[in-house]
N, CA, C and O atoms as CSV, one atom per row, in Angstrom:
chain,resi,resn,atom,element,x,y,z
A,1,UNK,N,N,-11.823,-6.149,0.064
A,1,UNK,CA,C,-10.390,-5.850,0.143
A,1,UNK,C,C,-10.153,-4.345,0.088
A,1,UNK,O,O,-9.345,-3.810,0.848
A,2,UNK,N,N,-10.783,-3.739,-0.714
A,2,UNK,CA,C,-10.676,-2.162,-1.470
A,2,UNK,C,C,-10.925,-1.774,0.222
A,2,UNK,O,O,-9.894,-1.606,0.873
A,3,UNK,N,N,-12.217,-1.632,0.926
A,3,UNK,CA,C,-12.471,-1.425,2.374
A,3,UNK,C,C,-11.504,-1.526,3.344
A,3,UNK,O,O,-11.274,-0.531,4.032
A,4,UNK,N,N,-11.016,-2.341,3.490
A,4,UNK,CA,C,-9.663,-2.852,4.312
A,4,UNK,C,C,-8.697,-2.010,4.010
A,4,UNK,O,O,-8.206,-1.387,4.952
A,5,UNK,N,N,-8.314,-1.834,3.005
A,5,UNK,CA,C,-7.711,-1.142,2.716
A,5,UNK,C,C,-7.191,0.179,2.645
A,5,UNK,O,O,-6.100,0.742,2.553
A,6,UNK,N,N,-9.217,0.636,2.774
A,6,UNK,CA,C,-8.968,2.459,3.240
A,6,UNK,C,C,-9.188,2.415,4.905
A,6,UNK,O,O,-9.156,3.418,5.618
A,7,UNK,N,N,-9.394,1.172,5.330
A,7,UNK,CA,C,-9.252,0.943,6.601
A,7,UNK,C,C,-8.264,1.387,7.409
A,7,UNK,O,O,-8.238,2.037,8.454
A,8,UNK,N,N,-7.246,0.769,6.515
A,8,UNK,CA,C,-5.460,0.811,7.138
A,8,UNK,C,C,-5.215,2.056,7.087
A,8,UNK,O,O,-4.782,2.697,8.044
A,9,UNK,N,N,-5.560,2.699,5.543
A,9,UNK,CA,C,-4.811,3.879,5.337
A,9,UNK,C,C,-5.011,5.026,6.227
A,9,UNK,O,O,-4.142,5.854,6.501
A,10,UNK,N,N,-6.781,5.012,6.862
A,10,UNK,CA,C,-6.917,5.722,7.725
A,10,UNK,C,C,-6.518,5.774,9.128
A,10,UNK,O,O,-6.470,6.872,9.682
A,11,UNK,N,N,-6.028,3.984,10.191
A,11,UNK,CA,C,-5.625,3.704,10.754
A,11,UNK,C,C,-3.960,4.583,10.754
A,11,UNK,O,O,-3.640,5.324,11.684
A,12,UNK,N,N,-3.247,4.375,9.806
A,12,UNK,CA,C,-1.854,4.428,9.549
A,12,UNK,C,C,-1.792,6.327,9.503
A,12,UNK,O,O,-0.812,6.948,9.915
A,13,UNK,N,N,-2.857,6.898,9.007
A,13,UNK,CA,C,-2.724,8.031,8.925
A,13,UNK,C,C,-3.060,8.713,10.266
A,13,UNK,O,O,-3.010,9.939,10.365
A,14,UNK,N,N,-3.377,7.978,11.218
A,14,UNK,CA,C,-3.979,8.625,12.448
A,14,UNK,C,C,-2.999,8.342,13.341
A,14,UNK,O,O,-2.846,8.937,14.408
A,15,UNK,N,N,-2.094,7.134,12.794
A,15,UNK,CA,C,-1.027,7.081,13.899
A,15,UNK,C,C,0.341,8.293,13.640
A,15,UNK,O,O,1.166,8.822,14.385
A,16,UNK,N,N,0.000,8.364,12.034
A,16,UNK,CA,C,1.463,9.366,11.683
A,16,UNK,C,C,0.877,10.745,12.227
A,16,UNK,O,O,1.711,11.626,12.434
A,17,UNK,N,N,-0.380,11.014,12.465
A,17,UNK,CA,C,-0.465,12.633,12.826
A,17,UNK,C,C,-0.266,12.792,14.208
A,17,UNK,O,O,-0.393,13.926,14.670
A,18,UNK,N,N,0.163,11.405,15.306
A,18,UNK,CA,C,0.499,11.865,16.052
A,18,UNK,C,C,2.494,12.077,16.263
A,18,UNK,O,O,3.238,12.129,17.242
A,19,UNK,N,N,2.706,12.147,14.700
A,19,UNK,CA,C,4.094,12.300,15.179
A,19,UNK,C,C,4.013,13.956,14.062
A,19,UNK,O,O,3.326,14.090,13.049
A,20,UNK,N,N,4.819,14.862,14.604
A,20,UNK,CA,C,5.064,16.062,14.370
A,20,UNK,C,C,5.508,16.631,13.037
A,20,UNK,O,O,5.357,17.792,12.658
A,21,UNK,N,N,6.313,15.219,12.123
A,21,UNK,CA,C,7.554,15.765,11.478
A,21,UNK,C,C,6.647,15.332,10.020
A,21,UNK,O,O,6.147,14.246,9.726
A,22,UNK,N,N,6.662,16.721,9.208
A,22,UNK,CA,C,5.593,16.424,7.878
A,22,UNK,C,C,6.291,15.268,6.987
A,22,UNK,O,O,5.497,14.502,6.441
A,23,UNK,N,N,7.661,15.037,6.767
A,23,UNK,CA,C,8.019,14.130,6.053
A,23,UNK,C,C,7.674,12.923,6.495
A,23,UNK,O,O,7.358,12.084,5.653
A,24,UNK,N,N,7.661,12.588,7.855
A,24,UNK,CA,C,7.535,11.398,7.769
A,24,UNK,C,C,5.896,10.648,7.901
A,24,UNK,O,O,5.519,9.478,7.835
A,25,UNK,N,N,5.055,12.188,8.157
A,25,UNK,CA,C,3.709,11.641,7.897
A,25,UNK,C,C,3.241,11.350,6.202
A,25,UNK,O,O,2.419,10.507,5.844
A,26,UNK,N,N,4.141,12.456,5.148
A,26,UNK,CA,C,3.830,11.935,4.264
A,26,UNK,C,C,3.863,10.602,4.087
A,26,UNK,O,O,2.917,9.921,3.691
A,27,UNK,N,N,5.636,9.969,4.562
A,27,UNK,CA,C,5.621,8.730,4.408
A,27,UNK,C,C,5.084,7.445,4.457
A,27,UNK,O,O,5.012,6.375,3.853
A,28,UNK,N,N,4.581,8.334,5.929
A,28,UNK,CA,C,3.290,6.744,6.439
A,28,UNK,C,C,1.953,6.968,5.238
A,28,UNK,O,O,1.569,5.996,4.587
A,29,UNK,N,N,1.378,8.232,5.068
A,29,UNK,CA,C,0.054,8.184,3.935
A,29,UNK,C,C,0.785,7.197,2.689
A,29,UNK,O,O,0.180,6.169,2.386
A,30,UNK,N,N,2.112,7.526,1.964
A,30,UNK,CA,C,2.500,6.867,0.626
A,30,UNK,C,C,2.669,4.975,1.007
A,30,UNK,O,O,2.502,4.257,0.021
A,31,UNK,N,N,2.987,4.236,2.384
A,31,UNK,CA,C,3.098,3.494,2.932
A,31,UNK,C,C,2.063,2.869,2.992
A,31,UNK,O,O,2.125,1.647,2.850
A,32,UNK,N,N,0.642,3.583,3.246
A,32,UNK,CA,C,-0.370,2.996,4.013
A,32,UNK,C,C,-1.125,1.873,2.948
A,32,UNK,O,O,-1.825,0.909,3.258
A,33,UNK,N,N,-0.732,2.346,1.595
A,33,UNK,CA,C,-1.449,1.111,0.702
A,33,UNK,C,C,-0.165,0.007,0.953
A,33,UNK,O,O,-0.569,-1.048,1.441
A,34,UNK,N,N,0.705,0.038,0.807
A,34,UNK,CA,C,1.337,-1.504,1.251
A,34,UNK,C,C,1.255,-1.719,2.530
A,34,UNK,O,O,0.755,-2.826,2.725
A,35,UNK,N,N,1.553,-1.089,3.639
A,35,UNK,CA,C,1.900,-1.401,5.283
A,35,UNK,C,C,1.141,-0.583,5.747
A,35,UNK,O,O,0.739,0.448,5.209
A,36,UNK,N,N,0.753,-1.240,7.390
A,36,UNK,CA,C,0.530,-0.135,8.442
A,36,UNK,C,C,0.989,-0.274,9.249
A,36,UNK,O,O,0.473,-0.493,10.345
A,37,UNK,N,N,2.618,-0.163,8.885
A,37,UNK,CA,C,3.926,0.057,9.931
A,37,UNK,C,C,3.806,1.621,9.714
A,37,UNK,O,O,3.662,2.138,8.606
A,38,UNK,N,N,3.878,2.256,10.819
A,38,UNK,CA,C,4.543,3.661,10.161
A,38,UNK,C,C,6.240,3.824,10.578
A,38,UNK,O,O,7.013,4.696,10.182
A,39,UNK,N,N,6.481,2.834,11.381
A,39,UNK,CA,C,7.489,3.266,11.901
A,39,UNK,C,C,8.647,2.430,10.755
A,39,UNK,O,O,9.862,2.576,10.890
């Protein structure tokens, strides 16, 4: 589970660096342990 998990976060973090705006990439990293919605 723990694996999966840094799975997403890295998934979720690769989708927020393709958006520009630092707040909302923080958001997706603080997100990525519950969701890997970033949007």
């Amino acid at each position: 589970d723990l694996l999966q998990r840094v799975q997403l976060r890295e998934a979720a973090m690769e989708k927020c660096e393709n958006i520009s705006i630092a707040s909302v990439n923080g958001i997706c990293t603080e997100a990525a342990y519950s969701t890997e919605d970033c949007n």
